[in-house]
Each structure stands twice: as structure tokens, then as C-alpha cells.
C-alpha positions as CSV (number, residue, x, y, z in Angstrom):
1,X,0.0,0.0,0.0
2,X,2.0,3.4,-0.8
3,X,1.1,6.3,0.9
4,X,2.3,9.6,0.2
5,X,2.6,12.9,2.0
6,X,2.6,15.7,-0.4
7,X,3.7,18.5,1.8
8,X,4.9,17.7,5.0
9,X,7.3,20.2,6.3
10,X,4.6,22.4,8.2
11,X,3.2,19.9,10.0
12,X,6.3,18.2,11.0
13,X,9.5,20.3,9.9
14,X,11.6,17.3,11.7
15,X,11.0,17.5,15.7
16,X,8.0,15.1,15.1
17,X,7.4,10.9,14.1
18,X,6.3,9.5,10.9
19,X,6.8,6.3,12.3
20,X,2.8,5.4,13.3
21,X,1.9,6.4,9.3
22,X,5.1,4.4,7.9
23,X,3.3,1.4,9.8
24,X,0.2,1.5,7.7
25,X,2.1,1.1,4.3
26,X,4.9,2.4,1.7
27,X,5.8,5.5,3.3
28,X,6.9,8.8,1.4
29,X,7.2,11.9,2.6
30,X,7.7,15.1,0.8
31,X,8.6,18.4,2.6
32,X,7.2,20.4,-0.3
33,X,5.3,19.8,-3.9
34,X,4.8,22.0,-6.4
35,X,2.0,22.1,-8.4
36,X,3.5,20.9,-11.9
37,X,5.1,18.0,-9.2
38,X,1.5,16.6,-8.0
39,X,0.4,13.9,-10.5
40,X,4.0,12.4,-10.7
41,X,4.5,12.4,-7.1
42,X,1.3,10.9,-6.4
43,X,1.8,8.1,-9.8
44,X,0.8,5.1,-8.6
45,X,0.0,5.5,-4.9
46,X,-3.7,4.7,-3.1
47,X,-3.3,7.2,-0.3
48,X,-2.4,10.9,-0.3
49,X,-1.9,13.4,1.9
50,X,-2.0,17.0,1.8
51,X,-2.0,20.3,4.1
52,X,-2.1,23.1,1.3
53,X,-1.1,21.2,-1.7
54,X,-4.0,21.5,-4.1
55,X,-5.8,18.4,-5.0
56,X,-8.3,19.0,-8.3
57,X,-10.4,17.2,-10.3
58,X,-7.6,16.9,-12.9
59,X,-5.2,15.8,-10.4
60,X,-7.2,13.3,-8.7
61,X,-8.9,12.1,-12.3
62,X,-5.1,11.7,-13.5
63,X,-4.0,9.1,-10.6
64,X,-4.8,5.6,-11.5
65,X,-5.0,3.8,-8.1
66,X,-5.9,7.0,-5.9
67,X,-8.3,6.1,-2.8
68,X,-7.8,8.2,-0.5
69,X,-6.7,11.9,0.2
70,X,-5.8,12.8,4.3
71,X,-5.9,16.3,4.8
72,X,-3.3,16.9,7.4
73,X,-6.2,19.9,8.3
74,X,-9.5,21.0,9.6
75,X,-10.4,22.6,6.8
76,X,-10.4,20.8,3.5
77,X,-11.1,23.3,0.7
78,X,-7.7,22.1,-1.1
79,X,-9.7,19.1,-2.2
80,X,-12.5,18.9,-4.9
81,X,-14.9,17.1,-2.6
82,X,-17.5,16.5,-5.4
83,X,-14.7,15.1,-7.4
84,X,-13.3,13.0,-5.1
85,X,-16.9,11.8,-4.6
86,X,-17.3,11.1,-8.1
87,X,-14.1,9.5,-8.5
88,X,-14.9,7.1,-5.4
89,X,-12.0,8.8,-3.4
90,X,-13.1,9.2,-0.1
91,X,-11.2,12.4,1.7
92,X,-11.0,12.9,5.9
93,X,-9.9,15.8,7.4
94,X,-8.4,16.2,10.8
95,X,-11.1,18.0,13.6
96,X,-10.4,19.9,16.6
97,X,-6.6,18.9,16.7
98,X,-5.7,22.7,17.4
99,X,-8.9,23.8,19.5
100,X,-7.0,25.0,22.6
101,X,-3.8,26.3,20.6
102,X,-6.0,28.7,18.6
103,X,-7.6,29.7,21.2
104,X,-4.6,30.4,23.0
105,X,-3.1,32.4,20.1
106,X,-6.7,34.3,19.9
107,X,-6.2,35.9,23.4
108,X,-2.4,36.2,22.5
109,X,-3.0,38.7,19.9
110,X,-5.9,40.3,22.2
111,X,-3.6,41.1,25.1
112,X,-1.0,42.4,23.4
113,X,-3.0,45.1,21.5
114,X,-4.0,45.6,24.8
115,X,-0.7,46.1,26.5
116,X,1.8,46.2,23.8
117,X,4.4,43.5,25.5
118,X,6.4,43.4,22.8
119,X,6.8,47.2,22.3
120,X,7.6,48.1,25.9
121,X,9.8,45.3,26.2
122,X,12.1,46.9,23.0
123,X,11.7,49.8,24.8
124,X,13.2,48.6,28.3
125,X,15.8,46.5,26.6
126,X,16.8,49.7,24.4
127,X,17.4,51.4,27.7
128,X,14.8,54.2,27.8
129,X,13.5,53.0,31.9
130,X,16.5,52.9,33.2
131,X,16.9,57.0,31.5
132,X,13.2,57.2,32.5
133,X,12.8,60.4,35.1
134,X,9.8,58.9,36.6
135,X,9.0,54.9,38.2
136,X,7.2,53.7,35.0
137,X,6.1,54.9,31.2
138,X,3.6,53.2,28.6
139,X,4.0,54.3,25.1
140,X,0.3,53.3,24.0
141,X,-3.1,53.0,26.5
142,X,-3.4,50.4,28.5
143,X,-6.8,48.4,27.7
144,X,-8.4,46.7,30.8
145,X,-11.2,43.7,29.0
146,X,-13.3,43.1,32.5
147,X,-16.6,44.1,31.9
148,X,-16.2,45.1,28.1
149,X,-17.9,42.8,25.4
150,X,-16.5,39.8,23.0
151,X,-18.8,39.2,19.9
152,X,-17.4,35.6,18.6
153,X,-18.4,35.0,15.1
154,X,-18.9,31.2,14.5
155,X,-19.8,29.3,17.8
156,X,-17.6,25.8,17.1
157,X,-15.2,24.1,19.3
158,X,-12.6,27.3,18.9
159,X,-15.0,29.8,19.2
160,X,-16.4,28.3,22.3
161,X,-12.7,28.0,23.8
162,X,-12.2,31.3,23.0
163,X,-15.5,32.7,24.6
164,X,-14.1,30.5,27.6
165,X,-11.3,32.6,28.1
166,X,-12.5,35.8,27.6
167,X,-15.6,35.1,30.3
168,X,-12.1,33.9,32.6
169,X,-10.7,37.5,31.8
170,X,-14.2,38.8,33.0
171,X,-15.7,39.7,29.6
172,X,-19.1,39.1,28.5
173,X,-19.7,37.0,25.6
174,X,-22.2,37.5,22.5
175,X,-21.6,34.7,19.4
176,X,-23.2,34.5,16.1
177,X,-23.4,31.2,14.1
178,X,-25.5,29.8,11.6
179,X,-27.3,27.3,14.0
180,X,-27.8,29.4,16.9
181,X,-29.0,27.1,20.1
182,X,-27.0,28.7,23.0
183,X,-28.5,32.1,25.3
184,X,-25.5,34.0,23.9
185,X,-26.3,33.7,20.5
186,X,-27.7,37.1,19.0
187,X,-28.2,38.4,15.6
188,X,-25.4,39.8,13.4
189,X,-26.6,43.0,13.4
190,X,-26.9,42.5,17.3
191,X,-23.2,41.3,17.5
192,X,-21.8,44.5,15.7
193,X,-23.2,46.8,17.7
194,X,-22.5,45.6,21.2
195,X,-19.1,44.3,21.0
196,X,-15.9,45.9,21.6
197,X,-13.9,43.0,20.8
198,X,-15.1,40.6,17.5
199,X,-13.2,37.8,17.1
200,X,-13.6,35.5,13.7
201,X,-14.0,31.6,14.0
202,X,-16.3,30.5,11.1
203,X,-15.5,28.5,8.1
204,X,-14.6,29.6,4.8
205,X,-17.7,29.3,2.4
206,X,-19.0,31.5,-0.5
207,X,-21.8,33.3,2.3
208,X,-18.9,34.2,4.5
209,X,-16.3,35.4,1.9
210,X,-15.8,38.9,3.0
211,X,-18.2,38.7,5.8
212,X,-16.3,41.7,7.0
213,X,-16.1,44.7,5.0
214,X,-17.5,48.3,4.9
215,X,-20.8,47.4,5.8
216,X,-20.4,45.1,8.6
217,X,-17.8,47.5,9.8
218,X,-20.1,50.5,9.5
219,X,-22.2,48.9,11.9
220,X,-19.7,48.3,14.0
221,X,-18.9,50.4,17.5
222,X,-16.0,52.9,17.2
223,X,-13.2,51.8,18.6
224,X,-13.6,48.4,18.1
225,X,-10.9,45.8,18.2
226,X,-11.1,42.8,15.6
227,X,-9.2,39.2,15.6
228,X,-8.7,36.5,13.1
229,X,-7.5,33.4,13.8
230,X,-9.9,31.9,11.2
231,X,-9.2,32.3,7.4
232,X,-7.9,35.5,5.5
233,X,-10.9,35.9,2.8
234,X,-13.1,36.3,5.8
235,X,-12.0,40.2,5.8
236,X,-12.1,42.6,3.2
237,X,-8.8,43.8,3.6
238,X,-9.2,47.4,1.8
239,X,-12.1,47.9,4.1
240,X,-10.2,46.8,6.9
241,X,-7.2,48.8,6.0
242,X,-9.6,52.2,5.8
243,X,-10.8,51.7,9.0
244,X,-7.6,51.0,10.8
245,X,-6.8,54.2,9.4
246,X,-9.9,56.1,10.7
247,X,-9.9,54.8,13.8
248,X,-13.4,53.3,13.5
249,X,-11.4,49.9,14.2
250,X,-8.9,50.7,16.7
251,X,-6.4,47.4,16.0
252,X,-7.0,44.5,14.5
253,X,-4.8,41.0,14.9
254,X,-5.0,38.2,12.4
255,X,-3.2,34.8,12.3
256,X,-4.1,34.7,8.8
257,X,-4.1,36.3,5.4
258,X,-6.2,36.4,1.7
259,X,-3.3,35.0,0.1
260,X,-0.4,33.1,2.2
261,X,2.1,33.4,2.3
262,X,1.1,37.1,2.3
263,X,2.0,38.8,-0.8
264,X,4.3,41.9,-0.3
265,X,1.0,44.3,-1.3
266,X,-1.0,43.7,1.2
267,X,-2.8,46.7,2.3
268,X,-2.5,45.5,5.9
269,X,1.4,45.4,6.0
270,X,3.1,48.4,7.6
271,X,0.1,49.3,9.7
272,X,1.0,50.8,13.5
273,X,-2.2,49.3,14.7
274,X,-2.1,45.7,13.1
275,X,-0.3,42.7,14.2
276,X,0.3,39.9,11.9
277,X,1.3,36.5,12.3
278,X,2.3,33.5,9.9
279,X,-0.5,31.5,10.2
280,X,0.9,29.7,13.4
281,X,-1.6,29.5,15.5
282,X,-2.2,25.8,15.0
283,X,1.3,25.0,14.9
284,X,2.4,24.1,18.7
285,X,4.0,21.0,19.1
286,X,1.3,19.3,20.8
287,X,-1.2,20.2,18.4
288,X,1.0,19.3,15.6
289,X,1.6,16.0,17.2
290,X,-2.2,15.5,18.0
291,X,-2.7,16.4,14.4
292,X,-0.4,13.5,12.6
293,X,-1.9,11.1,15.2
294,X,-5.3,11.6,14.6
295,X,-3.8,11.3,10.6
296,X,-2.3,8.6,10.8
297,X,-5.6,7.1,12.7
298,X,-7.8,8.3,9.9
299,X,-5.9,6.3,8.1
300,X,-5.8,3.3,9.9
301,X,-9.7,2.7,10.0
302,X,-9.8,3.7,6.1
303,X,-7.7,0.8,5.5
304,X,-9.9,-1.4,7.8
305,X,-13.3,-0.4,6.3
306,X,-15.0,1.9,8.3
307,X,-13.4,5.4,7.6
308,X,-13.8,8.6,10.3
309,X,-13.8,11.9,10.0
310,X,-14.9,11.7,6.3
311,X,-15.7,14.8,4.5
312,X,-16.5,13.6,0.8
């Protein structure tokens, strides 16, 4: 049985096992593929898998014995699910692996817009408190959350975990989803107006592409802080960019970007009041480790008959 790993360096750029996948078959592992590489690195294998490699109907159509694609993943929009369905290629992804580590990194990026760690710790190592006349500076206000409002869009397994924290930080939490079955759950509109902190946790589909742009915003309080840890396309970045500028928004943090890596004209780049990370916040090691577990698990029950965590 040969099994192949498309692009595996993210997931495990060498501090982490193969071993429990090598078990289940022919094992090969590639760090990166690019796309004119795909259909010859897959050739004759029955079992893929992929974290951002692209797998189209072309793709998929051109490999003979192709059964399976893993994505090494929670979300799965690399993969033509309604070809892989009509090919008979049955694709899993890999749920709730990085719940608590995005979570984590969502209040990461909240606290330090609201206390600037970074920045006043340049500042200290650069000298300027030991020069300092009086006992203490700040260079930016200081942002207390007790008793101020968190409006989570998409009420999953992360956007619960988030709310979680923040209510541990004293906040009070409002959510949004498409299913709404908890007492916190509110209206869109509803959401925009109340919160002073809106934090992003939905999927990536056609309804929510650029679920935040000069509308939403509008409605938005001024001041507001926004977060996502989610996907990039979620935001109208030109729309975001405008209201970072106006104050309207009064910093925003995102984990992610419409195009990663993120290309060197992105209006978001260069802006005092936006922190941006390299889509990392799944990336600990134990929720990388969790993640080629549960892969290499997905797997295992494909190849015994009774598949989990199918998608298509």
C-alpha cells in the first residue's frame, strides 16, 4: 500500500514521528510539492496526503489507483470534494486537533494590543527606563477587558474555547453562528453593535467570503478591536485597512491572510495598529503532534473499512 505525503514540512519540519503512518504502508514523505510535481509524485499511490497542496479534479482524475486523500487539516477546501466523490476517493480531514492552541493564540493577539508586551519590552531593553525620570512609562493605553464585550463569530469548538477565556478575563460574551441554540447567541446585526472586541472563528464558504467589510464595519462600534485566527478571505482587507486608518477599528490581529504566504501588497502590511502572524496559531507542538496522530488514525480505519472523519 504506498502512501504519500505531499507536503509535510509544516506539519512536522523534523521535531515530530512519521513512524505510526510508515506502519500502515509504503511511506513517502515530501517536505514540499509544487503544483507541476503533484500527479507524478502521487503516480501510482492509493493514499495521499496534503495540508495546502491542491488536489483538483484533474489531479485526482489523472492518478490511476488514488483512494484516499488525508488532509493533514481541519479545513479541506484544497480538495475537490464533489470530485473526489465522483471518483470514489473518499477524503477525511483532521477535527479539533488545534482547539486550545488557537484559542490560545486568539487571546495572545488580544492582550498584546492591549498592553503592547512586545513594544515596551524593546523599549526597556533599548534602555529608555533605566533613562526614564519617573518609576514607570507606557508608550500606548493600557486596555483593561473586564466588563467590556466579546462578539465571537462562528460558535464551534474554537469559538467556544475562545469565549471560555475571555468570560475567565471577566468579559461578556455575545456569538453568532449559523445554527444558533445557545443564550448568547444574538443576531449579526446584534453582534456588531454591542461588542468591543469581534473575534472570527467561522468556516470559509461562498456566504462568509468577505463577511467583514465596509458594511459590517459601518455597523460596527467605534473603537472596536477585531481578531482572526480563522481564514484571511473572511475580511475585506481594503475595508479593513480604511478603518484602521480612521480609527473606526482601533487594531486588529489576524493569524491569517487572503493569500499566504502574504503577498508583499497587502494593504494590511506596515500598519502601527495591526499585528500579523504566519498563520501559526495551530502550529504548537502538541497540536501538531495530535494532528499527525489523529492522521495517521484516519488512516488506519480507512484501511480497515470503516473510515472517520470523512468529508467527501
Amino acid at each position: 500500500m504506498k502512501i504519500v505525503v505531499l507536503d509535510g514540512y509544516t506539519a512536522n519540519p523534523g521535531d515530530l514521528s512519521w513512524a505510526k503512518l510508515a506502519s500502515l504502508g509504503d511511506l513517502t514523505v515530501y517536505d514540499r510539492t509544487a503544483p507541476e510535481q503533484v500527479s507524478a509524485r502521487i503516480g501510482d499511490a492509493e493514499l495521499v496526503l496534503t495540508n495546502k497542496t491542491a488536489l483538483t479534479r484533474e489531479r485526482m482524475a489523472a492518478a490511476p489507483k488514488l483512494r484516499y486523500v488525508g488532509v493533514l487539516a481541519t479545513g479541506y477546501n484544497v480538495v475537490d470534494v464533489d470530485a473526489a466523490r465522483e471518483l470514489g476517493v473518499t477524503v477525511t480531514n483532521v477535527p479539533a486537533y488545534s482547539t486550545d492552541s488557537v484559542a490560545q493564540m486568539t487571546i495572545a493577539l488580544l492582550l498584546e494590543i492591549c498592553h503592547h508586551t512586545g513594544a515596551h519590552d524593546r523599549a526597556v531593553q533599548e534602555g529608555r527606563w533605566s533613562a526614564c525620570p519617573d518609576y514607570c512609562f507606557w508608550d500606548y493605553p493600557l486596555i483593561e477587558l473586564a466588563g467590556k464585550t466579546m462578539g465571537v463569530i462562528g460558535y464551534g469548538r474554537i469559538g467556544r474555547r475562545v469565549a471560555e477565556l475571555a468570560r475567565c478575563l471577566g468579559m461578556k460574551v455575545v456569538a453568532w453562528t449559523r445554527t444558533p441554540r445557545d443564550p448568547e447567541c444574538v443576531s449579526l446585526d446584534e453582534l456588531l453593535r454591542v461588542s468591543d472586541v469581534i473575534t472570527l472563528h467561522c468556516p470559509l464558504f461562498p456566504e462568509t467570503r468577505g463577511l467583514i467589510n465596509r458594511e459590517t464595519i459601518a455597523k460596527m462600534k467605534d473603537g472596536v478591536i477585531l481578531l482572526n485566527t480563522s481564514r484571511g478571505p473572511l475580511i475585506d482587507d481594503l475595508a479593513l485597512c480604511e478603518a484602521l486608518g480612521s480609527g473606526k477599528v482601533y487594531a486588529a490581529g489576524a493569524d491569517v491572510a487572503a493569500v499566504e504566504p502574504i503577498t508583499a501588497d497587502n494593504p494590511l502590511l506596515g500598519l502601527p495598529n495591526m499585528i500579523l502572524t504566519p498563520h501559526i496559531a495551530w502550529a504548537t507542538l502538541e497540536a501538531r503532534t495530535r494532528l499527525l496522530d489523529i492522521a495517521a488514525e484516519n488512516v488506519r480505519a480507512f484501511l480497515r473499512g470503516a473510515p472517520v472523519n470523512v468529508v467527501s
